[in-house]
C-alpha positions as CSV (number, residue, x, y, z in Angstrom):
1,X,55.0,106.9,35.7
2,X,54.7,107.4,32.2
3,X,52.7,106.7,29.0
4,X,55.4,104.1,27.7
5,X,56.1,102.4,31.3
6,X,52.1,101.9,31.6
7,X,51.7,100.3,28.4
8,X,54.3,97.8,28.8
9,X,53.3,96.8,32.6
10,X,49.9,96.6,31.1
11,X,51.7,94.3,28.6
12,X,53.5,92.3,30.6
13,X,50.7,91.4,33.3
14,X,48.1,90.3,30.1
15,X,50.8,87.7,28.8
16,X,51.5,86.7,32.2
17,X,47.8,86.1,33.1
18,X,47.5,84.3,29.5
19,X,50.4,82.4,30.4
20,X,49.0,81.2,34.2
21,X,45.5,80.5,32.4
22,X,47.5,78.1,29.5
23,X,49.2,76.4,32.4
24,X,46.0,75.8,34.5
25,X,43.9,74.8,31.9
26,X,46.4,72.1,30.2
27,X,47.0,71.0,33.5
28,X,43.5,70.6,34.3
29,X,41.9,69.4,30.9
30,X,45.3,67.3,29.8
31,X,46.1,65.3,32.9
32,X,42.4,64.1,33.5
33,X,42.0,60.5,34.6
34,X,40.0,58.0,33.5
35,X,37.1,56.8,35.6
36,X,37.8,53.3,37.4
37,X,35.2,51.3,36.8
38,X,35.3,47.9,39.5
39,X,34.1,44.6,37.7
40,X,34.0,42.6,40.8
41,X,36.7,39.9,42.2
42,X,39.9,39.9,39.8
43,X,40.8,35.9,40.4
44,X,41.7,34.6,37.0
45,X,39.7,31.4,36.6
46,X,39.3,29.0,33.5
47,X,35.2,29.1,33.3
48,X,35.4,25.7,31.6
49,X,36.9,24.2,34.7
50,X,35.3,25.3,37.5
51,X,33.0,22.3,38.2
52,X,32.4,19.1,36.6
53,X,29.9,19.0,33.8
54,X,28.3,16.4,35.0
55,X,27.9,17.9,38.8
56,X,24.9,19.2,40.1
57,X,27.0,22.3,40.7
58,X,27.3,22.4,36.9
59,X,24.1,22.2,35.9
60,X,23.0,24.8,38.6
61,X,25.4,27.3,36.9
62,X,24.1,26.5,33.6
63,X,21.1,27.1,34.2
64,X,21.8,30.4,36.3
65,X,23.9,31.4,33.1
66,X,21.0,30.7,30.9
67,X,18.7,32.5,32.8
68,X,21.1,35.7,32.8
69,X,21.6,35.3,29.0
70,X,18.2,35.1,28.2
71,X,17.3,38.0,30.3
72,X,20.2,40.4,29.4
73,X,21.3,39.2,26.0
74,X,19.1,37.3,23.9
75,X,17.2,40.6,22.2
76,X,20.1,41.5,20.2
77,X,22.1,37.8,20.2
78,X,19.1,35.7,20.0
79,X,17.6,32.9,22.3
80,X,20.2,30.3,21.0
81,X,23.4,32.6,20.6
82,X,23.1,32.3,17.1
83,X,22.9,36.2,16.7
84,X,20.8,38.3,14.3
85,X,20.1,41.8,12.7
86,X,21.0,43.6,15.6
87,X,24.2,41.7,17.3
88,X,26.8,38.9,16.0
89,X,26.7,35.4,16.8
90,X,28.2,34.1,20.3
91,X,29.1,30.3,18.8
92,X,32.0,28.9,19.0
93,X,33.1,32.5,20.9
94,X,36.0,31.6,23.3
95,X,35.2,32.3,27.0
96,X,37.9,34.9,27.1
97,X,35.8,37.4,24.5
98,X,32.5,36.7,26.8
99,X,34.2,37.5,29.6
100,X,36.1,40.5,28.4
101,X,32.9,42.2,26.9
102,X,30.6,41.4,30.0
103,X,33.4,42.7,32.8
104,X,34.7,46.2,30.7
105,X,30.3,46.8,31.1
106,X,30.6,46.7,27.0
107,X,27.6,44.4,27.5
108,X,24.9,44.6,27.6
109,X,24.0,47.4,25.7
110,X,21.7,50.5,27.6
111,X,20.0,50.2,24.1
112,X,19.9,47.6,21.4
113,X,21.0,50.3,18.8
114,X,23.8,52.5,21.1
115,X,27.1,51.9,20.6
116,X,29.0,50.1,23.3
117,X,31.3,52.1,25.9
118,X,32.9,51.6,29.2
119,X,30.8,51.6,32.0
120,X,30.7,50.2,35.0
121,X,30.0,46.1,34.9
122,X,26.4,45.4,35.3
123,X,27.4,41.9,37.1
124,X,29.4,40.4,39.5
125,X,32.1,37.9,38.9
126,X,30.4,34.6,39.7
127,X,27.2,35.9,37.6
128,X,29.8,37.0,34.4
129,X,31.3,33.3,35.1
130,X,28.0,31.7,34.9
131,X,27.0,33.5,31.7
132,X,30.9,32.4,30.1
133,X,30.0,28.9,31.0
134,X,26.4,28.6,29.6
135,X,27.8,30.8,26.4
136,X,31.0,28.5,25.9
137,X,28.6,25.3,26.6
138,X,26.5,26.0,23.3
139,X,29.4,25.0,20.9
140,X,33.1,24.3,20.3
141,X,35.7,27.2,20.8
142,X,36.8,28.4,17.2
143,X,40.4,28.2,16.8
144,X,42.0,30.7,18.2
145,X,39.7,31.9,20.6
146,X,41.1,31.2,24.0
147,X,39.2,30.6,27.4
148,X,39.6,32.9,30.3
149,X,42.8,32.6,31.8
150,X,43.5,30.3,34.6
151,X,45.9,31.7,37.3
152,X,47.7,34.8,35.3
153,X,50.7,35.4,37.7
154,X,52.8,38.8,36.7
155,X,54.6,38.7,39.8
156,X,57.7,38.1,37.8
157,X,56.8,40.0,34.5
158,X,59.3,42.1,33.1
159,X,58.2,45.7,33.1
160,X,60.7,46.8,30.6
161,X,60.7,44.6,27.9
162,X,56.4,45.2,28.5
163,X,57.3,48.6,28.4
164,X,58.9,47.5,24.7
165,X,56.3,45.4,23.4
166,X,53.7,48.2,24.7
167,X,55.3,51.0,22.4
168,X,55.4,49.5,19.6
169,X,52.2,47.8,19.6
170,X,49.6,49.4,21.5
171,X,50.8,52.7,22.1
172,X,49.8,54.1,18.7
173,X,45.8,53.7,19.7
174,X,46.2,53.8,23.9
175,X,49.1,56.2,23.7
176,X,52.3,55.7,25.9
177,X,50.6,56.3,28.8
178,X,47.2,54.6,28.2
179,X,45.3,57.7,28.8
180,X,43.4,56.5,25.5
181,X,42.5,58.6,22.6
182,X,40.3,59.0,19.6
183,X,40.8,57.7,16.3
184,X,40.0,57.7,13.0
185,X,35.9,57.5,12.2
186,X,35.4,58.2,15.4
187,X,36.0,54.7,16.9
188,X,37.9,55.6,20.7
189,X,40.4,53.6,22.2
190,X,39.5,53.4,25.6
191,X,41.7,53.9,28.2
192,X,44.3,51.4,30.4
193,X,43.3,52.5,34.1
194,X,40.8,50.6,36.0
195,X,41.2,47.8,33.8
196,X,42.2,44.6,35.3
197,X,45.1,42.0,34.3
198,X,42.7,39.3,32.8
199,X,40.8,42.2,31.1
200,X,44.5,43.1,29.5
201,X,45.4,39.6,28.9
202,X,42.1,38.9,27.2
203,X,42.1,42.0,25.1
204,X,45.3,41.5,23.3
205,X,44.5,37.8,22.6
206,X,40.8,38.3,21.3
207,X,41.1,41.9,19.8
208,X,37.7,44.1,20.8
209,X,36.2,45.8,18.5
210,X,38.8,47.6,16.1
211,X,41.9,46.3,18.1
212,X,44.0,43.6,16.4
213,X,44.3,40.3,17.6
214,X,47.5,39.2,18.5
215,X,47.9,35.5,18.7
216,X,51.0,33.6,20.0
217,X,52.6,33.5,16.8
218,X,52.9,37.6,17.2
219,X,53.3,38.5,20.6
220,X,54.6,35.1,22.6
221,X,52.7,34.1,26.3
222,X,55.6,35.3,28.4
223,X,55.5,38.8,26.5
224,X,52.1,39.1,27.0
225,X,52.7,38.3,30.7
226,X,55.4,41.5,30.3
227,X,52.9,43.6,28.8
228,X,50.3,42.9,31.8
229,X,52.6,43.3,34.2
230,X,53.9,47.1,32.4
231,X,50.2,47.7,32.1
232,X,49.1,47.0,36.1
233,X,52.2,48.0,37.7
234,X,53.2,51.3,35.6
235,X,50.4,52.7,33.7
236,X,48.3,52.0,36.3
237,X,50.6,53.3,39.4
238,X,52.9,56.0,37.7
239,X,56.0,56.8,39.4
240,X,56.9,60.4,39.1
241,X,60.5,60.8,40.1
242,X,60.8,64.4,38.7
243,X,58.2,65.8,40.2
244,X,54.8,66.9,39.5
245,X,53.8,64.8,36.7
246,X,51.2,67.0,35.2
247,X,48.7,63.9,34.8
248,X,51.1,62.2,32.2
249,X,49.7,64.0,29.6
250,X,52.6,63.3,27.3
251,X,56.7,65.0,26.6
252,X,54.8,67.2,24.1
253,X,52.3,68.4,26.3
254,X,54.4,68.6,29.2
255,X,57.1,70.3,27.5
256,X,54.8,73.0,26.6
257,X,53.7,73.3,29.7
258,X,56.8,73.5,31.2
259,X,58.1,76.2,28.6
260,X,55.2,78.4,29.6
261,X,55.5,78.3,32.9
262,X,59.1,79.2,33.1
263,X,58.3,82.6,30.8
264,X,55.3,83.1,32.6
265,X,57.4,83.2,36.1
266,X,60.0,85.2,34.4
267,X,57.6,87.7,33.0
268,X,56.2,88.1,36.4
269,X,59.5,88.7,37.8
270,X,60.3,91.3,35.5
271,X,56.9,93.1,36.3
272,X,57.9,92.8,39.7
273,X,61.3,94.4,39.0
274,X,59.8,97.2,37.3
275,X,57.2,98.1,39.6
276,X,60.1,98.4,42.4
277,X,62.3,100.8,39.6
278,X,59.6,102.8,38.9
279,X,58.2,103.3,42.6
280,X,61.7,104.2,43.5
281,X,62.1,106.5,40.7
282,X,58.6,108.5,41.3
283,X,59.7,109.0,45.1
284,X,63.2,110.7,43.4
285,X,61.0,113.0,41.4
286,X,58.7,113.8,44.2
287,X,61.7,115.1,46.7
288,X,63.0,118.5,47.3
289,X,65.2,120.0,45.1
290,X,68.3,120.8,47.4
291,X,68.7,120.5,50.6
292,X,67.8,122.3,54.0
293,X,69.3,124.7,56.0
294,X,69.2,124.6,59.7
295,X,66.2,126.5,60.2
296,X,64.3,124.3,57.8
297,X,64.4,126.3,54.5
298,X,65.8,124.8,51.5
299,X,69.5,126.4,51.3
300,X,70.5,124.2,47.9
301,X,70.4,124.9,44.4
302,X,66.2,125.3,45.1
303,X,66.2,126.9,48.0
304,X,64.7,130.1,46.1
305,X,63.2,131.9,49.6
306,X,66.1,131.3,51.2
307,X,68.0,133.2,48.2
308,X,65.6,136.0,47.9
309,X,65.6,136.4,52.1
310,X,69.3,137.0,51.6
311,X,69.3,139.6,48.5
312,X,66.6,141.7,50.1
């Protein structure tokens, strides 16, 4: 083998381990998946209808609610809702911002002072309910700030025009496949999966945190219901008919993977090739130089005792 044949295998296997290594790591880092955080039973139900006011039933809840607000909330929101230095006011919130904040595990905070993130949701559904009811019972919705949907069917939602309404209006901060990512001033948009269809729903009517509100005079009820229904049955349970789908990382992403992967295997199978030429070529060079006679001896163009045996 020589100098020049070393140096290029040597070439050839470093970009093809630094093309395996690009692969695995995209693969591994890009198509992560974001925790799934359970926030108790899913049934959509309108807080402000579940009992009568005036029912004992009621007033149990109520008081169950206050309890759980006063234990959980009232440092940074006050005793009364009426907020302070460290948290905004809750009156006149609509139940459907309550409930959203309280099942994502936004709230409460770990620490009055720490910034909210997902986590899992520090109560079950019939204790978020009771909060949403004593909450909502302290003064009049605002305008514009709905109450937790009652019976959200998406059995019927049409994924494609969600698929629509999703890229052009929330795809910018979630991305297209609601993996999330960060933003500017490093707010986060969290990501879609895990989340459930009145958590959607609620999010794109109140607008948490930096996200926009979109009211019915932007994005209609039966769009929103498209959205949802995009939301829980794609993003949520991705259909890969092409293959491996490399986490749904993105085209980009996957493209480059893709692209590296097919050099990388080509590289390979030159090296491969080039061993074999070279193995073959060195057993050439190794051989006898003519061939033998009967009694052994080489009798071909090299078969120097056999010439000097004859001359003597």
């Amino acid at each position: 083998m020589t100098a020049s044949h070393a140096t290029w295998r040597r070439a050839l296997l470093s970009l093809a381990l630094l093309v395996s290594a690009s692969f695995v790591g995209v693969f591994l880092l890009g198509g992560g998946r974001a925790e799934v955080y359970p926030s108790g039973n899913s049934t959509e139900v309108d807080a402000t209808s579940l009992t009568s006011q005036d029912s004992p039933a009621a007033a149990n809840q109520l008081a169950g609610g206050r309890t759980l607000f006063v234990e959980n909330c009232s440092t940074c929101h006050g005793i009364d809702a009426s907020g302070g230095d460290r948290a905004p006011p809750l009156l006149g919130v609509g139940g459907a911002t309550v409930d959203l904040w309280l099942s994502s595990g936004w709230m409460p905070l770990a620490e009055p002072t720490a910034e909210p993130e997902r986590k899992p949701a520090k109560f079950d559904r019939a204790q978020v309910l009771e909060i949403v009811r004593y909450v909502t019972s302290l003064a009049p919705a605002l305008p514009g700030d709905p109450g937790v949907p009652s019976g959200l069917d998406i059995s019927h939602a049409n994924v494609a025009e969600g698929f629509s309404m999703f890229a052009l209006n929330c795809a910018p901060c979630h991305t297209i496949t609601g993996a999330g990512d960060a933003l500017a001033g490093g707010i986060q948009a969290p990501p879609l999966h895990g989340v459930t269809k009145t958590m959607v729903w609620e999010a794109i009517r109140t607008g948490p945190g930096n996200m926009p509100r979109f009211g019915p005079g932007t994005i209609s009820p039966a769009q929103v219901v498209d959205i949802v229904g995009y939301v829980v049955k794609d993003i949520q349970r991705p259909v890969s008919p092409g293959g491996l789908s490399l986490g749904g990382v993105g085209p980009v992403a996957e493209g480059f993977v893709g692209l590296f992967v097919g050099v990388g295997l080509c590289l390979l199978a030159a090296l491969w090739v080039g061993d074999r030429a070279e193995t073959e070529e060195d057993g050439e060079h190794d051989g006898h130089d003519g061939p033998e006679g009967p009694d052994g001896d080489e009798d071909g163009e090299g078969g120097d005792d056999h010439r000097e045996l004859a001359h003597a």
